[in-house]
C-alpha positions in Angstrom: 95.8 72.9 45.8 99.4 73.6 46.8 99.8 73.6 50.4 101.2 77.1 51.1 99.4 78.9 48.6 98.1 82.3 49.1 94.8 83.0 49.1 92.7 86.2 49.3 89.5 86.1 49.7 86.7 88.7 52.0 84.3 85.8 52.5 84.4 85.1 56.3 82.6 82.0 56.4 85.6 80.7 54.3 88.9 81.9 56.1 87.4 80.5 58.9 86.7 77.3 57.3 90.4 77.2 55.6 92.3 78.2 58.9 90.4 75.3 60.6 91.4 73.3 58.0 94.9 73.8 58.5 94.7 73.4 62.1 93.7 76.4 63.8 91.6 76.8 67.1 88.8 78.9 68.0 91.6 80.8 70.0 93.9 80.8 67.8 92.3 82.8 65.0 90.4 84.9 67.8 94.5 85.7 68.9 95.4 86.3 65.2 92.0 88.4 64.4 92.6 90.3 67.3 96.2 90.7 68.0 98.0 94.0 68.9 94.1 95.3 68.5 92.7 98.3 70.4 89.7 97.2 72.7 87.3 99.0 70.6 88.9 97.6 67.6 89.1 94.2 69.3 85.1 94.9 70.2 84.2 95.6 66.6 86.3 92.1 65.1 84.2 90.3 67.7 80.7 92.0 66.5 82.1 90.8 62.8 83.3 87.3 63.6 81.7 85.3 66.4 79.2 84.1 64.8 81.6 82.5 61.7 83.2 80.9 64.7 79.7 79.4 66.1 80.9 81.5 70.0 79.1 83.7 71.8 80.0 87.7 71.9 81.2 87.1 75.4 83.3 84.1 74.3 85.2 85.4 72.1 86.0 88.3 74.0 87.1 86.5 76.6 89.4 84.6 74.2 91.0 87.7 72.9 91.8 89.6 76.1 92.4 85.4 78.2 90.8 86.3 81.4 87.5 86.1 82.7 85.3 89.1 82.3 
């Protein structure tokens, strides 16, 4: 598969997998999920996605907003 090739796909489990795969951090995709996000928005991504990322609730919203809550 072509490195920079586009990919569209709704399946969680699998963006997750691929943006590991190409280096990506818990943090980062909770930054890129989440970024210029509402808090209620940013509250509903986290309800959706923790668990794809094996975190907690609380861990991942403390990843999007970087402080301790």
């Amino acid at each position: 598969m072509p490195k920079d090739r586009l990919i569209y796909t709704s399946d969680k489990e699998s963006l997750v997998r691929l943006a590991r795969e190409k280096g990506f951090t818990d943090y980062k995709i909770v930054v890129k999920l989440t970024q210029g996000r509402s808090y209620q928005e940013t509250v509903s991504i986290a309800k959706k996605w923790h668990e794809y990322l094996g975190i907690s609730y609380g861990e991942f919203m403390k990843m999007a907003r970087n402080r301790n809550w």
